[in-house]
Backbone as CSV, one residue per row, in Angstrom:
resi,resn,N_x,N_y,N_z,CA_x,CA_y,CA_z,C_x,C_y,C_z
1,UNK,-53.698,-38.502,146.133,-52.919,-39.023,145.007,-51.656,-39.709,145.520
2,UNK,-51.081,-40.844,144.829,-49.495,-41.417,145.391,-48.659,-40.572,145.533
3,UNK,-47.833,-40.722,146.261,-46.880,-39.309,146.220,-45.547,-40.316,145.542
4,UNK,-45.455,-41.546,144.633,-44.084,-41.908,144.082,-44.224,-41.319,142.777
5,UNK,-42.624,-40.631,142.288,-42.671,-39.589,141.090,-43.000,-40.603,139.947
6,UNK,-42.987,-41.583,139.979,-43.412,-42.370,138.679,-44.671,-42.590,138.230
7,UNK,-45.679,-42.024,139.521,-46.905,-42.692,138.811,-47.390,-42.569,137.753
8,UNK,-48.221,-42.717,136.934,-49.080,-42.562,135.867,-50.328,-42.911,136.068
9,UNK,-50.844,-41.901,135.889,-52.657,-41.842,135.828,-52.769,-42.291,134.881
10,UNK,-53.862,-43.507,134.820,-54.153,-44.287,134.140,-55.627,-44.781,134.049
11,UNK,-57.016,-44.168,134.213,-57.742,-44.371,134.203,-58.453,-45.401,133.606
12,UNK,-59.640,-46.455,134.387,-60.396,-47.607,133.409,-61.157,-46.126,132.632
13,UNK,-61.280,-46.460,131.354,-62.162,-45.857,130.278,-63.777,-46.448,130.362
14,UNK,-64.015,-47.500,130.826,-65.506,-48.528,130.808,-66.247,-47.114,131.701
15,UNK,-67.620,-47.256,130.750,-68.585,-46.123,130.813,-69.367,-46.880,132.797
16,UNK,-69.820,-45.508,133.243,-69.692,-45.513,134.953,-71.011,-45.923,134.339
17,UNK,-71.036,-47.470,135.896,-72.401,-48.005,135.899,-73.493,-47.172,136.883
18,UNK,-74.485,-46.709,136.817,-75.284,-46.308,137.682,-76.168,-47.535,138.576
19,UNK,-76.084,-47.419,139.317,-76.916,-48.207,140.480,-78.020,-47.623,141.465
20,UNK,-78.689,-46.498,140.748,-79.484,-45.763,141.912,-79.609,-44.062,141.140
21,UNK,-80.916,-43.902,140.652,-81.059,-42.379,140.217,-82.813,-41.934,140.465
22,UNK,-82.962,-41.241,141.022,-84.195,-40.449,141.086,-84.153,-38.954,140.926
23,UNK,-85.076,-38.191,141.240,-85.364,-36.703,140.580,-83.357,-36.216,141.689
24,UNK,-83.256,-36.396,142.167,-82.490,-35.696,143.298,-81.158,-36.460,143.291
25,UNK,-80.898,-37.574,143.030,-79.383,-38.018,143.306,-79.154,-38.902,142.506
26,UNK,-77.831,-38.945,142.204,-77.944,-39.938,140.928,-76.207,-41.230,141.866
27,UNK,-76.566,-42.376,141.965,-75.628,-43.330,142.812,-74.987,-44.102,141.474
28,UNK,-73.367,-44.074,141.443,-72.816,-45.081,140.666,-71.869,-46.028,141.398
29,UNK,-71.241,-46.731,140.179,-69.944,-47.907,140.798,-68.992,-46.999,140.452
30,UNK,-67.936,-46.515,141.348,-66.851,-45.926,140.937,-65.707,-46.692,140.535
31,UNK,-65.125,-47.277,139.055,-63.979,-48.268,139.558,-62.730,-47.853,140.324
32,UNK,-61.804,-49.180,140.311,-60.485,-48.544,141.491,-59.930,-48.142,140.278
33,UNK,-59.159,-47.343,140.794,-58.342,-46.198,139.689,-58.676,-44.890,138.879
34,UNK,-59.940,-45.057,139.198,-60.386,-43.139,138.997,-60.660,-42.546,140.093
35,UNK,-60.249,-41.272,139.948,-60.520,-40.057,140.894,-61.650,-39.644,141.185
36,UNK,-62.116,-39.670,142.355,-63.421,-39.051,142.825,-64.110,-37.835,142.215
37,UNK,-62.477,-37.053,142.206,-62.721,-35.489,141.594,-61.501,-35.357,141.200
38,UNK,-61.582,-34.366,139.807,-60.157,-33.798,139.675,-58.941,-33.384,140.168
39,UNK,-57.934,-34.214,139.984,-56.134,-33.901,140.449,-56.106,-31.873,139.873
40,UNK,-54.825,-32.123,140.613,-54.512,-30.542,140.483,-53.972,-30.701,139.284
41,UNK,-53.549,-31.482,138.479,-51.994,-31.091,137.477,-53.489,-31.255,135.840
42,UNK,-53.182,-31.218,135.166,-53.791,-31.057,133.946,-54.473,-32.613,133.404
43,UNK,-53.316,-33.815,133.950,-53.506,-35.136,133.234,-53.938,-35.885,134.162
44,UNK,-54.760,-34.938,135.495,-55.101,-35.825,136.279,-56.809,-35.529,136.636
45,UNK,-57.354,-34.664,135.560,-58.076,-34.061,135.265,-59.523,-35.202,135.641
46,UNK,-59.563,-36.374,134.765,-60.235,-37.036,134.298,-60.844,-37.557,135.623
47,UNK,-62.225,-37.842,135.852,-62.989,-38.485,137.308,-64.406,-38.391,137.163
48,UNK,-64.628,-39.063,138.313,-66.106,-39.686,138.111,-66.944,-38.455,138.098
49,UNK,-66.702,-37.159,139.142,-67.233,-36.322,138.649,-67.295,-35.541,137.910
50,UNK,-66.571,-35.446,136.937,-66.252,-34.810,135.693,-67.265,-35.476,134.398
51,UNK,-67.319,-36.814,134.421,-68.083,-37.686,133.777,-69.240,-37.377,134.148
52,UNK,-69.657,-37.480,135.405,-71.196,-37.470,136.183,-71.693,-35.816,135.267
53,UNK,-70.625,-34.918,135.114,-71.177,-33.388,134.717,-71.349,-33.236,133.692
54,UNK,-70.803,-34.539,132.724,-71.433,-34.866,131.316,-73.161,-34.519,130.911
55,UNK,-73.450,-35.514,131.961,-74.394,-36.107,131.903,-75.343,-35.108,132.775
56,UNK,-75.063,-33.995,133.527,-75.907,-33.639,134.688,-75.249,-32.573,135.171
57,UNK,-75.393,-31.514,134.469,-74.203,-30.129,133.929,-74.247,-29.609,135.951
58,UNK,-75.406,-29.969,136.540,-75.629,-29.328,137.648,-74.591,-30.236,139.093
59,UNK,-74.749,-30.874,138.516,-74.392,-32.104,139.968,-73.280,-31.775,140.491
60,UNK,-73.394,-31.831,141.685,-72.436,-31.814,142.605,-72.441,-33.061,143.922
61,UNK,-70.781,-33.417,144.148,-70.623,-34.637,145.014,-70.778,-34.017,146.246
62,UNK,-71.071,-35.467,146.517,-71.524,-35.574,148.243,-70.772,-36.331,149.266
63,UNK,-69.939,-37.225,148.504,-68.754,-37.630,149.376,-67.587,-38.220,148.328
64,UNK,-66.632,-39.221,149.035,-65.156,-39.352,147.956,-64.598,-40.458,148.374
65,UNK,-64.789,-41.177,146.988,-63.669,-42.377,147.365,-62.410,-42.543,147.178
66,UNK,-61.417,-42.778,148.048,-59.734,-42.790,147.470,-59.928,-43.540,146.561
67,UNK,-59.089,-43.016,145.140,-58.676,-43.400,143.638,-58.455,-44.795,143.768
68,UNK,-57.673,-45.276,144.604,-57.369,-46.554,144.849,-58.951,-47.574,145.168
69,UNK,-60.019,-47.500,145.660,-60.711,-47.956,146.361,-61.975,-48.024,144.819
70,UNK,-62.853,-48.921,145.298,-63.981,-48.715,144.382,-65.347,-48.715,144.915
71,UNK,-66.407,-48.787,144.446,-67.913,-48.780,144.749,-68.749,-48.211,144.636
72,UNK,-69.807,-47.865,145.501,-70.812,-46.920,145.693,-69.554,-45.350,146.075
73,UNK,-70.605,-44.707,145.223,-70.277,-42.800,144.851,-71.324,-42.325,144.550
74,UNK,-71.503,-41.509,145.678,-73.175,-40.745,145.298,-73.222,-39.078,144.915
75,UNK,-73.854,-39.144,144.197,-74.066,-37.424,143.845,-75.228,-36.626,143.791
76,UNK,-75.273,-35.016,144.235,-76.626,-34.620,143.690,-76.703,-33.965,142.907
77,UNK,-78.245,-33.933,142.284,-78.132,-33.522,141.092,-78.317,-31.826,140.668
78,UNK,-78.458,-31.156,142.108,-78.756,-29.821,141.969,-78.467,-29.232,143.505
79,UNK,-78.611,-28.387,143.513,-77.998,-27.484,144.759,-78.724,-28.099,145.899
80,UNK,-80.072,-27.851,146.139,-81.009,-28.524,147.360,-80.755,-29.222,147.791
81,UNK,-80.537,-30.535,146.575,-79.909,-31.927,147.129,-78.913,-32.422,147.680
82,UNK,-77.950,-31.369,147.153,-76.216,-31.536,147.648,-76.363,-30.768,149.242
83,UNK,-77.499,-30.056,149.322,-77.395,-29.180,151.140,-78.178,-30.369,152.124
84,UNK,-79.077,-31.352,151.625,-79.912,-31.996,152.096,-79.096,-33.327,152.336
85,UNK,-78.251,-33.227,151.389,-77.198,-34.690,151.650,-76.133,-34.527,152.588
86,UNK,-75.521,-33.445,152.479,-74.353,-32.699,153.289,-75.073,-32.883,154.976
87,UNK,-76.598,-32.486,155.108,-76.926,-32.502,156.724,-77.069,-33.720,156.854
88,UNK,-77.145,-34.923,156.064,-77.464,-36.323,156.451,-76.304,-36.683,156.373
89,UNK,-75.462,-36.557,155.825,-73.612,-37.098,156.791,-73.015,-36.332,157.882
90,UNK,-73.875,-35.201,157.878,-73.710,-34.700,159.106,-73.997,-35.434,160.426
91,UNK,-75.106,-35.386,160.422,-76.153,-36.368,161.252,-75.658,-37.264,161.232
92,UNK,-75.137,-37.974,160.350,-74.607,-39.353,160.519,-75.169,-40.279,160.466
93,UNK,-76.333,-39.989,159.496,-77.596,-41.132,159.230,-77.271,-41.889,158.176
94,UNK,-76.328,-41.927,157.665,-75.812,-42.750,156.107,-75.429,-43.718,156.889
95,UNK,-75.579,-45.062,156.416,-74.643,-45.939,156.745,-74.238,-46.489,155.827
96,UNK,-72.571,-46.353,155.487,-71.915,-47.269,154.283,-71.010,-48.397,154.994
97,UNK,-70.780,-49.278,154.295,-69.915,-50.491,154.589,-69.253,-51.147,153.261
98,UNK,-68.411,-51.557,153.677,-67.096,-51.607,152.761,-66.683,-53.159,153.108
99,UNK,-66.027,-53.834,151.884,-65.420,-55.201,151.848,-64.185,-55.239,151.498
100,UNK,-63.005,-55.694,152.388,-61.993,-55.334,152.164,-61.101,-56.797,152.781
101,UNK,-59.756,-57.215,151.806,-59.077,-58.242,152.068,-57.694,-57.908,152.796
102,UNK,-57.118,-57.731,153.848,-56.600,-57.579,154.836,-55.500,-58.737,155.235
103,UNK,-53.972,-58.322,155.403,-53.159,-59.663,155.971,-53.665,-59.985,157.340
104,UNK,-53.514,-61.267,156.923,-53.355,-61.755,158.394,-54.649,-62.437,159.000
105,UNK,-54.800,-62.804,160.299,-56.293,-63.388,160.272,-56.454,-62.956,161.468
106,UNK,-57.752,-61.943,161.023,-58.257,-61.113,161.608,-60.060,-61.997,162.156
107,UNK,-59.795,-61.885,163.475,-60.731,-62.902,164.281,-61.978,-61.839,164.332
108,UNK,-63.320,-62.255,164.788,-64.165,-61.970,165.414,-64.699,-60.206,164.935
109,UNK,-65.123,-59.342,165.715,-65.695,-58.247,165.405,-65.249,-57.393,166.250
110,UNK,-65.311,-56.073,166.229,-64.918,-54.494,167.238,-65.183,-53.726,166.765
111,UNK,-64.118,-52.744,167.505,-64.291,-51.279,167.139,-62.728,-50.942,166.975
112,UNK,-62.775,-49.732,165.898,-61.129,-49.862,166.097,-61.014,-47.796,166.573
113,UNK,-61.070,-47.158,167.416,-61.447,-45.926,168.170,-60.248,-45.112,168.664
114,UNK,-59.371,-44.752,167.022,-57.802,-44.278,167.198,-58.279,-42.704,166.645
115,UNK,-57.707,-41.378,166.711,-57.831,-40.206,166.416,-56.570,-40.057,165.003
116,UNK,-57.186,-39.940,163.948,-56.025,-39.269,163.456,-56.014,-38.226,162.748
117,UNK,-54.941,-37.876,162.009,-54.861,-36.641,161.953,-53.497,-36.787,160.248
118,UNK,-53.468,-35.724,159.487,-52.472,-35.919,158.141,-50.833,-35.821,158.720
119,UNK,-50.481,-36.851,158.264,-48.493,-36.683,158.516,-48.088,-35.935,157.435
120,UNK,-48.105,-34.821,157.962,-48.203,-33.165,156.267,-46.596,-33.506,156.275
121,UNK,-45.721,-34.040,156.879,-44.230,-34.738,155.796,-44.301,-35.392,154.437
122,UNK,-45.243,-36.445,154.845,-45.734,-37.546,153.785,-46.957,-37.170,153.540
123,UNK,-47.626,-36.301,152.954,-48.818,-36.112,152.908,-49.029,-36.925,150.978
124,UNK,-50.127,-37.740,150.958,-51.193,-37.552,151.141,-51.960,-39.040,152.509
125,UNK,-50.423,-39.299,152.902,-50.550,-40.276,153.931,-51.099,-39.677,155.466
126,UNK,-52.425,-40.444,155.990,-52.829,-39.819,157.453,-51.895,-40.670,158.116
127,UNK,-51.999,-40.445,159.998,-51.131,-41.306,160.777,-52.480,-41.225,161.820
128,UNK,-52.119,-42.359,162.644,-52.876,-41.837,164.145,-51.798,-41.062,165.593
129,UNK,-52.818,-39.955,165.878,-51.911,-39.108,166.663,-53.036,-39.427,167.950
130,UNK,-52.969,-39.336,169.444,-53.725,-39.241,169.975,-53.754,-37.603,170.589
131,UNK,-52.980,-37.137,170.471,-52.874,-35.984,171.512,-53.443,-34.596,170.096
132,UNK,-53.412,-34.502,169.114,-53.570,-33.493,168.250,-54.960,-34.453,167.278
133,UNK,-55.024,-36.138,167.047,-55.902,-36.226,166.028,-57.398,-35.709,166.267
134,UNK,-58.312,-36.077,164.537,-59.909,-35.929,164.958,-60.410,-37.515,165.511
135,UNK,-61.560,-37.199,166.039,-61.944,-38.681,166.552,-62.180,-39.876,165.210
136,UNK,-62.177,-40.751,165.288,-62.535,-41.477,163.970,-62.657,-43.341,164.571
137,UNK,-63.660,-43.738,164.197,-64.278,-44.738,164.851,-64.714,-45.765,163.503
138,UNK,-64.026,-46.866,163.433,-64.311,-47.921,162.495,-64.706,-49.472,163.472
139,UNK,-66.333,-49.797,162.363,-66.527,-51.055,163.020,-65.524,-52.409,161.957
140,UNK,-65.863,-53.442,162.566,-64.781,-54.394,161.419,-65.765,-55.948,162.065
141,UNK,-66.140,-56.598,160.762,-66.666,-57.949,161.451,-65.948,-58.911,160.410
142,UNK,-65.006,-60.227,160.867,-64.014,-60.892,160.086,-65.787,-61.752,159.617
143,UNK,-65.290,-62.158,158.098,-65.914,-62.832,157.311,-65.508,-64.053,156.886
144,UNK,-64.327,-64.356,156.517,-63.371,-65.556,156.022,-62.314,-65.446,156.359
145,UNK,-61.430,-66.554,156.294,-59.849,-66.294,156.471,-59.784,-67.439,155.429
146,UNK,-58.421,-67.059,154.803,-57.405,-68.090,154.042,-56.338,-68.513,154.349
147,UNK,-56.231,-69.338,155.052,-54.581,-69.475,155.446,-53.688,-69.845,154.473
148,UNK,-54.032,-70.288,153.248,-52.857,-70.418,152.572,-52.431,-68.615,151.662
149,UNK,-53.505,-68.180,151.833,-52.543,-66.736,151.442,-52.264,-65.705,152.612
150,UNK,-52.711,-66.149,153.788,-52.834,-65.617,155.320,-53.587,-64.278,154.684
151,UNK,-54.757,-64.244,154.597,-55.711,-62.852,154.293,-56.911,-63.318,154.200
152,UNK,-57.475,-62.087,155.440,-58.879,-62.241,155.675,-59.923,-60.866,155.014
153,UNK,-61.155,-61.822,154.908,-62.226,-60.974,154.405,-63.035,-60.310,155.343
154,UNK,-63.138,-59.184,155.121,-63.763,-58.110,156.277,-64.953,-57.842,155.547
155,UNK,-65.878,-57.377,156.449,-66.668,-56.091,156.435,-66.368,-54.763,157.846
156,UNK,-66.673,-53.649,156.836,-66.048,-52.663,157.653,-67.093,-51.259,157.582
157,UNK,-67.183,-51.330,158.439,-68.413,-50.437,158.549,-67.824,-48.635,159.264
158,UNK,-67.563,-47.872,158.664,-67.065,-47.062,159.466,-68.405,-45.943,160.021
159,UNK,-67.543,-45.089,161.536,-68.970,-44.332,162.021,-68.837,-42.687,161.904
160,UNK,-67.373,-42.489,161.410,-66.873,-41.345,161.241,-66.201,-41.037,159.781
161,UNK,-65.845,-40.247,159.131,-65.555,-40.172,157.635,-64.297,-39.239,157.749
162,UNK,-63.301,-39.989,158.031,-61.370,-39.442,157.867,-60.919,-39.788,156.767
163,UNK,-59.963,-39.461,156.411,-59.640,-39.712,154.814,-58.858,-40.654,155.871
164,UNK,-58.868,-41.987,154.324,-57.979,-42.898,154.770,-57.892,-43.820,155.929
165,UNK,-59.401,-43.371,156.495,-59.870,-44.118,157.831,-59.790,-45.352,157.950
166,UNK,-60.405,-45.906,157.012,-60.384,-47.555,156.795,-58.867,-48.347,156.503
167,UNK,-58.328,-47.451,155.875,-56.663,-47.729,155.686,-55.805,-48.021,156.843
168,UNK,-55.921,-46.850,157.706,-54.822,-46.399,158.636,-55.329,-47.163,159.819
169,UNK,-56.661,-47.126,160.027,-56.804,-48.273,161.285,-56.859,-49.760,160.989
170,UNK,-56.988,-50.241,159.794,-56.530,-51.569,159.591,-55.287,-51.956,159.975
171,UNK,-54.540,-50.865,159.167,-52.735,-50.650,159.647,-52.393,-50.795,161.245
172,UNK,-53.441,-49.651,161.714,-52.951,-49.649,163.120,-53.171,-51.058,164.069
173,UNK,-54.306,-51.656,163.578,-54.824,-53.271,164.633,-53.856,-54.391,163.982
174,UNK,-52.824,-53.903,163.239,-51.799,-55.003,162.429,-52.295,-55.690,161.094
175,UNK,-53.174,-55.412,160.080,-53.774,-55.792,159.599,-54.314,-54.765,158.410
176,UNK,-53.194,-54.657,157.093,-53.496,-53.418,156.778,-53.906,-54.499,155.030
177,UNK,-54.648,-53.292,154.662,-55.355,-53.573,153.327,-54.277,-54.407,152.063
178,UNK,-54.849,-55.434,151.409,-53.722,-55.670,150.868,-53.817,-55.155,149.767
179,UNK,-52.228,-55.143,148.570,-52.758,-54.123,147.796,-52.786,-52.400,147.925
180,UNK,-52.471,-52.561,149.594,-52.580,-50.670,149.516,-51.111,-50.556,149.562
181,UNK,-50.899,-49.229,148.442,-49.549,-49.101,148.292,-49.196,-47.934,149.323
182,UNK,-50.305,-47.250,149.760,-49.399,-46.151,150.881,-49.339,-46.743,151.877
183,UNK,-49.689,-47.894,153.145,-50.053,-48.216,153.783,-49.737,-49.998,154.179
184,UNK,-49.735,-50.543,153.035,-48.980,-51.880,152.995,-47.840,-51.753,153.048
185,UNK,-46.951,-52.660,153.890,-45.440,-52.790,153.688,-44.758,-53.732,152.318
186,UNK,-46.012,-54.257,152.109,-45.454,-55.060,150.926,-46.488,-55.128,150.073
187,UNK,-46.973,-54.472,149.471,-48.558,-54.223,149.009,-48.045,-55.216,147.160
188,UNK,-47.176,-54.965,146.846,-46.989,-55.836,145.573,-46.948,-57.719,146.021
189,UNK,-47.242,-57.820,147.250,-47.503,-59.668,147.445,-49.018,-59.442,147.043
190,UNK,-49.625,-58.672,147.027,-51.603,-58.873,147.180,-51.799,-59.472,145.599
191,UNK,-52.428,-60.854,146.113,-52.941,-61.524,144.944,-53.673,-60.566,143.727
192,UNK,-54.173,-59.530,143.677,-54.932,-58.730,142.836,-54.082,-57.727,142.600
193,UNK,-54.390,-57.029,141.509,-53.571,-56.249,141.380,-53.669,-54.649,141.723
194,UNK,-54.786,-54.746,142.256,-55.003,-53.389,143.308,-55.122,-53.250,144.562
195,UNK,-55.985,-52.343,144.938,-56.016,-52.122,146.231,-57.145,-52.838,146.669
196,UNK,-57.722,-53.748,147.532,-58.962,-54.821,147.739,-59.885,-54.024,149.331
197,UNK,-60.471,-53.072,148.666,-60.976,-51.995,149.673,-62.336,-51.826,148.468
198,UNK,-63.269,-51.791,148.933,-64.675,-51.736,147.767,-65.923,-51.514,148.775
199,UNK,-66.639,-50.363,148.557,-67.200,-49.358,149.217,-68.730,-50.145,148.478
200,UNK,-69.394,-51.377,149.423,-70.041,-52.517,148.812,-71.940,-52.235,149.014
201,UNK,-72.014,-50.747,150.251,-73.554,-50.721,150.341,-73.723,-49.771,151.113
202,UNK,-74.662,-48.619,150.988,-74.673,-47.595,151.183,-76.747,-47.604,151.527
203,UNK,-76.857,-46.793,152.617,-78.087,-46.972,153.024,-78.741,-45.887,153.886
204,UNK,-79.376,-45.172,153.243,-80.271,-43.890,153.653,-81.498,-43.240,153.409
205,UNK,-82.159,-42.237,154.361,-83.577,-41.945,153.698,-83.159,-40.662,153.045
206,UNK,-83.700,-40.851,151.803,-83.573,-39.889,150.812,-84.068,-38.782,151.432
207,UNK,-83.161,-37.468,151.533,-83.883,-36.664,152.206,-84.722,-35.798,152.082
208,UNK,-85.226,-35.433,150.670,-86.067,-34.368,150.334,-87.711,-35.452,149.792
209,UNK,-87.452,-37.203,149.505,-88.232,-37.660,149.566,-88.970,-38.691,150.420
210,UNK,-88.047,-38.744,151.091,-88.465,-40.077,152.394,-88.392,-41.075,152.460
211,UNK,-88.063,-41.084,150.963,-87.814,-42.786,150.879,-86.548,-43.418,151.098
212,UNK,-86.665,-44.988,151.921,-85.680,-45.467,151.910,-85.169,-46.111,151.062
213,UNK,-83.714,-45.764,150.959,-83.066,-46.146,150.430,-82.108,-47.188,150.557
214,UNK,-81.357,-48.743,149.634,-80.282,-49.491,150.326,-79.820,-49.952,148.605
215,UNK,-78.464,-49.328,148.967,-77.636,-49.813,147.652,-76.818,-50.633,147.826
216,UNK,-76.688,-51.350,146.472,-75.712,-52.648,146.764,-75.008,-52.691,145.464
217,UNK,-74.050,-52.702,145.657,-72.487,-52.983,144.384,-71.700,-54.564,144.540
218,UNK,-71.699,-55.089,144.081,-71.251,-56.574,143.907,-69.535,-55.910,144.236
219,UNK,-69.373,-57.123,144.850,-67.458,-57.553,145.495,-67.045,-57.479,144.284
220,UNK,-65.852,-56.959,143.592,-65.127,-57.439,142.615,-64.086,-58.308,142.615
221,UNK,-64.168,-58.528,144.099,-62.966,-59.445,144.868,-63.335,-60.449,145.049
């Protein structure tokens, strides 16, 4: 959650699109500005999985997008599924990738292979530490540049799952999300009025049926 005392939770109300449901998992678009899962305080209650339990009294999530961020959010729909999904991000057989608009012009493709770890001063902000962080490994391939707003279009593929991973190592290669207010130095220049981080395709074998799976959520950017 932001840690400035003014915020206001403010949730989009537009009913969650599904993009992906069979006997076992049910995949939506999460927009930017709802919570993955319920805030601690009473008015921060409201989130995608709270909605999803509307609909599917059993379900339980399988991973989390920062409030700020949007896209693919997957869930299961019963206990089996949520243990069968949990060993496939284990494994590390998911592959998600993310589209994100970034200052600056960010050339060519890498790896960005910094450890970090939470700055519990500023928490809910991570930092990179090398000597205390966890490992955390993001790929990045530049897509476009604009020079008249100096911001480039990424794809970002990460290989490890840190909160804030995609954030903090954009930050760290000079090149941080625009739009992100923990993490931008000037996040109110970003042409949009959020955070331009969108969690765009998600791709795995279903694990209790075998089938493959490849989801796709349209750029809103």
């Amino acid at each position: 959650m932001p840690i400035n005392d003014d915020f206001v939770y403010a949730p989009p109300q537009d009913a969650l699109q599904i993009l992906y449901e069979d006997e076992d998992l049910v995949v939506i678009e999460k927009p930017a500005g709802l919570l993955s899962v319920p805030g601690r305080l009473p008015e921060h209650q409201d989130s995608a999985y709270l909605r999803i339990l509307d609909q599917y009294p059993q379900a339980k999530i399988t991973h989390r997008l920062d409030m700020a961020t949007s896209g693919i959010l997957m869930f299961a729909k019963h206990r089996a599924a949520e243990v069968a999904v949990s060993k496939m991000f284990q494994a590390r057989t998911v592959s998600k990738r993310y589209v994100a608009l970034v200052q600056g012009q960010l050339k060519g493709e890498g790896c960005v292979d910094v450890p970090l770890i939470t700055d519990w001063e500023n928490r809910p902000r991570q930092m990179v530490h090398y000597e205390l962080g966890k490992a955390a490994q993001t790929l990045y391939q530049s897509l476009e540049y604009s020079a008249e707003q100096d911001i480039s279009r990424i794809l970002l593929t990460p290989i490890t799952g840190r909160s804030h991973q995609l954030r903090v190592h954009m930050l760290h290669i000079g090149h941080p999300i625009t739009g992100d207010k923990l993490y931008h130095p000037k996040p109110q220049r970003s042409p949009l009025k959020r955070m331009a981080l969108h969690a765009s395709q998600l791709m795995f074998e279903q694990p209790l049926s075998g089938i493959k799976v490849d989801i796709h959520a349209q750029v809103p950017f």
